[in-house]
N, C-alpha and C positions, 0 to 999 in steps of 0.2 A: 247643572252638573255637566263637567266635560266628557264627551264619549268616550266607550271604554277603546276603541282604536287608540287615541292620543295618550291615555293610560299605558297600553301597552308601550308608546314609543317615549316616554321619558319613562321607565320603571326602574332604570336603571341611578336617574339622576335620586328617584324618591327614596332608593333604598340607601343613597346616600346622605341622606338629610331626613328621613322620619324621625332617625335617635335625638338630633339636636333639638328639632322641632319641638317633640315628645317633653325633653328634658323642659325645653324653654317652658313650656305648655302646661302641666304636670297638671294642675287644676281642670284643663279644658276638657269635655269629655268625647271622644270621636268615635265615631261607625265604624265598622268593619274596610270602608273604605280610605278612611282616613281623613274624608270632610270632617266637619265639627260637624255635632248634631245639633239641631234644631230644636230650641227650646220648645218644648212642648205645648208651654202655660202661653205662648206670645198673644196667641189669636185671641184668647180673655182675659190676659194679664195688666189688672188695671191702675200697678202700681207706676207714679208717676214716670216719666222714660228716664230724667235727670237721678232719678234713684234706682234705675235699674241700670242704668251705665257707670255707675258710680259704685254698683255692687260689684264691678270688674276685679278680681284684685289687681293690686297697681295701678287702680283708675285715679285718679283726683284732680278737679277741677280747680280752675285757675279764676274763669268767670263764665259766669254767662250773661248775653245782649242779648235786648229782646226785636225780634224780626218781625212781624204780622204774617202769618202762616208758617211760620217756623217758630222753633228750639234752636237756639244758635249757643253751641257751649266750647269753652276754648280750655282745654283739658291737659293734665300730664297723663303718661303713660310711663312705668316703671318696664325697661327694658333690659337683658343683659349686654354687656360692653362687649363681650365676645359668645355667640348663639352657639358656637362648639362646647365652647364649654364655660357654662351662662352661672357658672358657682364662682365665677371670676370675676364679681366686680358688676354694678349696674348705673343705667345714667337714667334721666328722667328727658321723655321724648314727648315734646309739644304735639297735638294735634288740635284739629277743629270738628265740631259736627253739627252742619246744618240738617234736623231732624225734621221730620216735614211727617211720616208715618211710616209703622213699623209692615204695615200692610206695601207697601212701595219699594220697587228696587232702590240697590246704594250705589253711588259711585266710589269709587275712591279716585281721590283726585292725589297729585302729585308732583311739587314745579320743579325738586331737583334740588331747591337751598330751603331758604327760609319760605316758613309759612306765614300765611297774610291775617291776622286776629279779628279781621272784619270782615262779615256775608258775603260771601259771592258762592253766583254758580258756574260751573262748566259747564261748556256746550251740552255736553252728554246728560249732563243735572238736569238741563231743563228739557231736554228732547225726550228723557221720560220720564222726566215727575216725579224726579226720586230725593232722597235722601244722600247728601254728601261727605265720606270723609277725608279730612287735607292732613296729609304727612309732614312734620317738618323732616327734611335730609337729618342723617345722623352726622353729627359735625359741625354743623350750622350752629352758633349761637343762638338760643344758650341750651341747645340740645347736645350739648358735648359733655362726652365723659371727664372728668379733673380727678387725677392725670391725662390727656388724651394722649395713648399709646397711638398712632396715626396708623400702624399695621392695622389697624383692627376698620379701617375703616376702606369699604371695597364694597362691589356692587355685590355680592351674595351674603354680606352682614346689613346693607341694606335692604335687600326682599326679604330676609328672613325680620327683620324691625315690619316689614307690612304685610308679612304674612301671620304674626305673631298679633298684630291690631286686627287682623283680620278674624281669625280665629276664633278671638275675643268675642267681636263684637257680633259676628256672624252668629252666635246666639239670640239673639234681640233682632236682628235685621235677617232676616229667615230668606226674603227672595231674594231673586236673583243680583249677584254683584258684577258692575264691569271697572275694569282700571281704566287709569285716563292722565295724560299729560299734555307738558307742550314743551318742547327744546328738550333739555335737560330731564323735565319731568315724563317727557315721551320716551324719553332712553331709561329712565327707572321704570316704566310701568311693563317696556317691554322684558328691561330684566327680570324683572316680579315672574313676571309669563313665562320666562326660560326658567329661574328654577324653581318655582311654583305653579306649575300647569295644569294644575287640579282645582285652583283656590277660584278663579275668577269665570263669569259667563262669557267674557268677553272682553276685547281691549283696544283701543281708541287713541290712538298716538300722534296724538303733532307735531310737525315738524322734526323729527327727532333724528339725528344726524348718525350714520352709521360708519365712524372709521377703521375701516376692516384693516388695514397693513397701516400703520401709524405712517412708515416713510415713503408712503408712496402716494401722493396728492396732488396728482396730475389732474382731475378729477376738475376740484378748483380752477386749478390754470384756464383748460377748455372754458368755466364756467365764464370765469370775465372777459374770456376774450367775444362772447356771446349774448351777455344780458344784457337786456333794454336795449338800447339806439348806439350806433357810433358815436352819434353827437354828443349820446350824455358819457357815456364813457371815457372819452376824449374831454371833455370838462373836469370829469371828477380827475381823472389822472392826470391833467394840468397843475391844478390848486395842489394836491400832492407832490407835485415834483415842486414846485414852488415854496410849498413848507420846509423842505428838506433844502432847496437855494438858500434860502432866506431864515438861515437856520438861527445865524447869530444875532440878529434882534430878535426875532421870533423868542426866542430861550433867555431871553436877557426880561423880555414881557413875562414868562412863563414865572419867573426865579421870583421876579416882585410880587406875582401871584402865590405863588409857593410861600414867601417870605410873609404876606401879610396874612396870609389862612394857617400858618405852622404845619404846612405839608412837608414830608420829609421822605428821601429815597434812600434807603437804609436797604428794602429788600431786593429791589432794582437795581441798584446798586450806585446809580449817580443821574442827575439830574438829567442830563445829554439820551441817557438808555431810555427812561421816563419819557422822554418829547418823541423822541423817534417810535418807541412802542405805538404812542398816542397816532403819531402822524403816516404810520404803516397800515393800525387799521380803519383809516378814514373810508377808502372805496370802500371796503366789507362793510362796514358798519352801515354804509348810506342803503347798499340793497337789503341787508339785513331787517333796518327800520322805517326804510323810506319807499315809494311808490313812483315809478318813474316819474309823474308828472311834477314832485319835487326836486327835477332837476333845474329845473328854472331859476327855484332862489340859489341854485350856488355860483359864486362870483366867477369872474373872470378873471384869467390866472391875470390881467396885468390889476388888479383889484390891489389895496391897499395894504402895509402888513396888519393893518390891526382888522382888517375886514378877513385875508388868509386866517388869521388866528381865531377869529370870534367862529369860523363856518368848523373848522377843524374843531373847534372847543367843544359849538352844539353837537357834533356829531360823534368824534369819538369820545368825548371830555379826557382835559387835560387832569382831574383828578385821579384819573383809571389808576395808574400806576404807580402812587404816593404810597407812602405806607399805610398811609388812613384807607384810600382807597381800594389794597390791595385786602389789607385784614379779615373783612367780610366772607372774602371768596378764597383764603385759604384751602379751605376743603374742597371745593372744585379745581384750583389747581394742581392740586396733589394726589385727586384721582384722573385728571389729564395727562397727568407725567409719569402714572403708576399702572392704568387700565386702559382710561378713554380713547386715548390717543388726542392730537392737536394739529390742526392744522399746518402747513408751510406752502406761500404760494411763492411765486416767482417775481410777480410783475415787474417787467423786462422794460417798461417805460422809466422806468427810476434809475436805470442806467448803476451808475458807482455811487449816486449820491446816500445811499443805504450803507452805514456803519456799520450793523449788527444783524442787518437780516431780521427775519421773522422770529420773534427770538424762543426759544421753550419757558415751556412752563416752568421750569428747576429756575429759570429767574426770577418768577414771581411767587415762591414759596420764601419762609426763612431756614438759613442755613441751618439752622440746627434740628430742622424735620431733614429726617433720612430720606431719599424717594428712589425706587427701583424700577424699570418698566417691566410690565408683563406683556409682552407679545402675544399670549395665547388664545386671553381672554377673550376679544373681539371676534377673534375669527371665530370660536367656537358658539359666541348668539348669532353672528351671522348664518352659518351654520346651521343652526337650531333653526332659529325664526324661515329661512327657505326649504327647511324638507318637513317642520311641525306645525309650525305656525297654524291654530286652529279657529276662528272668529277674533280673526282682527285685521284693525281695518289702522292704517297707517296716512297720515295727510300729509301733502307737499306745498308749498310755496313754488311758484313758479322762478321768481326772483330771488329767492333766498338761497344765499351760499351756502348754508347749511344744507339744504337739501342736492348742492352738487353729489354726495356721497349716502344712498338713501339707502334703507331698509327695501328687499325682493322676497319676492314670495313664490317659489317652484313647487314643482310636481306634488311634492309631498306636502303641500298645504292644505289649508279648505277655508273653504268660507270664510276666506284674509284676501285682503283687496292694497293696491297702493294707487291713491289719485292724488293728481294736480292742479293744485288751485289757477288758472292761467292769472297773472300781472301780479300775484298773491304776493308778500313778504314774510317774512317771520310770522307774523297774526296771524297765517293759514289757518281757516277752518273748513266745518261739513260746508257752513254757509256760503262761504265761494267758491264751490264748488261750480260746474257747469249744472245747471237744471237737473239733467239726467242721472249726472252721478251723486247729485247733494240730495235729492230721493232717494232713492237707491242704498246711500250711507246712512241715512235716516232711517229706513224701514229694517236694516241690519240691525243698526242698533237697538232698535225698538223688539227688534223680534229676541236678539243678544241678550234681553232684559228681562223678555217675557210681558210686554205689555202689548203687541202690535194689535189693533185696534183689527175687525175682521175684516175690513175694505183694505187698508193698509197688508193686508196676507195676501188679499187675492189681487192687488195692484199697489205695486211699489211708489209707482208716479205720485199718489195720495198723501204719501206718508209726511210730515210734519210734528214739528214740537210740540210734546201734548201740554207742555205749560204755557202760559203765553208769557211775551216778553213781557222782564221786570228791568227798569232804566237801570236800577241802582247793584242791584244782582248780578247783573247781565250783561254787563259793560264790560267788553272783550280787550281789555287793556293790555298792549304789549308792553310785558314789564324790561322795558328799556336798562340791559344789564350795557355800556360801555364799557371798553374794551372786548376784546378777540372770547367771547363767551356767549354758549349757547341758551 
């Protein structure tokens, strides 16, 4: 339970949102507080879990895989299409649950698109031994409403889609819950936090990119003129300037590629916008996924064109911006162009040979989705998150661009933290942390959960994963989104 001090400081947001909540909920039963209560029956309730999650109404199961120490079940959830007013229409919202015991904290995990239909855990999953649930985003295929009304989809109709599984489930999974992301996913779990700050013990955010003033991204600029070596920087901004020299074979290669896969730029709008996208975000992409010492395999700008092509291909891929390529992530860039905000940097190395500049999102959406910006949005979790912010703990990349523009935590926070991974990229986690703070984040967590072992209470330095690694579980894969996405 969050303290009643942070009660008092969002009471304002709750008494805007209990009616819909209520509505959504209408089944759930809650305390006087407004948590769901706590099934009674859990601690001898010896009815299988797969039939007590499945007594959800709106639960229904798609499959379950069998894990060795888990329940691994891959589930729909009946949701409404609009939580204001939830008699308008419903979609059916994928999720996953690796069940391990109803006596164990939960996490809720969440990457921000699609979710993944086989076992894994987050960091957090395994540091205490809990139980995990994974959201799919609302909008992602095949979690979309048909018709998709595209207003409807905004980061306060998505916390209220995981506060609504929350709710749910939070009957059957009785202790303590923390949220948890990475990129994308760390920017929904903080949303959850701003307008549900009662639901969670705790929140655990990677990487998660904070662009408070959309037009103003200076932020960036500073970042490349600073990361890693001159050396490497001056290579990667070679072979760049180079793709953009050497544009007309280069694009003449790309077209045969195009022509023999049936790639098509219909929402890009022509093949020319498509290469350039690709080849603007090469540098980003390399810090994004790469670790300085892989600056070694990139060529040397007098390098060949098919050698310029194949490094720009592995790195940003020249798929990104097909219309096959673009379709997937529709719904991230149409809340990049409507809430998130998106990047624009400068790189002054490219001189004139840049056609189109960094381009907006409204290019990579189809013309016939409406998209409006909201200004407000951002600054108002910034906001939040530096004078509420209450047990959460926010991870950085050293080298990752994304973390040029981060999440802060002022006066008015508590027990919220923001560290940095040093040489880290995108993959930041607690684990590369420096010694002292990857403790330290660990025993937060652990106490965040309510399991902190009593060595681990009276010396933080102690504290560690109380599961131990699983290869196949555990495997911290940066899911490599190509192109300008977090």
């Amino acid at each position: 339970m969050r303290k009643t001090l942070r009660w008092l400081l969002s009471l304002s947001l709750i008494i805007g949102t209990v009616a819909t909540a209520g509505a959504a909920t209408a089944a759930d039963q809650k305390s006087p507080s407004g948590t769901a209560v706590a099934d009674t029956k859990d601690a001898s309730d010896t009815t299988d879990i797969k039939d007590r999650v499945l007594a959800i109404p709106g639960m229904s199961l798609i499959q379950e895989k069998p894990y060795a120490g888990y329940r691994y079940f891959v589930l729909n959830y009946t949701q409404p299409v609009d939580h204001r007013h939830p008699s308008k229409g419903t979609f059916q919202q994928r999720i996953t649950l690796l069940h391990k015991d109803t006596s164990r904290p939960t996490v809720f995990f969440t990457g921000g698109y699609n979710v993944s239909t086989n076992p894994s855990r987050s960091e957090p999953t395994r540091i205490v031994d809990g139980n995990q649930v994974s959201m799919e985003y609302r909008f992602f295929t095949p979690s979309r409403p048909q018709p998709a009304d595209w207003t409807k989809l905004d980061i306060w109709q998505a916390a209220s889609d995981q506060h609504r599984i929350f709710t749910a489930l939070k009957k059957i999974y009785t202790k303590n819950w923390l949220s948890t992301g990475g990129s994308k996913g760390g920017m929904t779990a903080t949303y959850f936090e701003r307008y549900y700050p009662r639901d969670m013990d705790g929140v655990v955010a990677y990487v998660a990119p904070n662009d408070v003033v959309n037009k103003e991204d200076s932020a960036y600029d500073r970042f490349f003129e600073k990361v890693g070596t001159k050396e490497c920087r001056d290579k990667l901004n070679a072979v760049q300037r180079q793709a953009l020299i050497r544009r007309e074979p280069l694009e003449k290669t790309y077209a045969e590629w195009a022509a023999a896969n049936g790639a098509t730029f219909t929402t890009v709008g022509s093949l020319d916008k498509a290469y350039e996208a690709v080849v603007m975000d090469f540098v980003w992409a390399f810090w994004q996924y790469s670790l300085l010492a892989d600056c070694e395999s990139i060529p040397a700008a007098t390098a060949s064109d098919q050698e310029i092509y194949d490094v720009i291909d592995a790195i940003s891929g020249f798929s990104a911006y097909t219309d096959q390529g673009l379709a997937t992530y529709t719904p991230y860039y149409y809340q990049a162009g409507t809430q998130l905000g998106s990047p624009d940097i400068k790189q002054p190395h490219l001189g004139k040979l840049s056609r189109y500049g960094y381009q907006p999102p409204r290019n990579f959406v189809p013309r016939d989705i409406a998209m409006k910006f909201d200004p407000r949005v951002m600054p108002d979790v910034d906001n939040w998150v530096q004078h509420h912010a209450d047990r959460m703990l926010f991870v950085y990349g050293q080298n990752d661009p994304w973390g040029a523009e981060q999440f802060r935590v002022g006066r008015g926070a508590r027990d919220s933290f923001v560290y940095v991974a040093p040489g880290a990229n995108h993959g930041a986690n607690v684990a590369a942390l420096s010694p002292e703070q990857s403790a330290k984040a660990t025993a937060r967590i652990l106490d965040w959960a309510g399991v902190a072992p009593a060595a681990v209470q009276q010396d933080a330095a102690k504290a560690k994963p109380l599961a131990p690694f699983d290869a196949k579980l555990d495997h911290q894969k940066v899911d490599r989104r190509q192109a300008l996405r977090p």
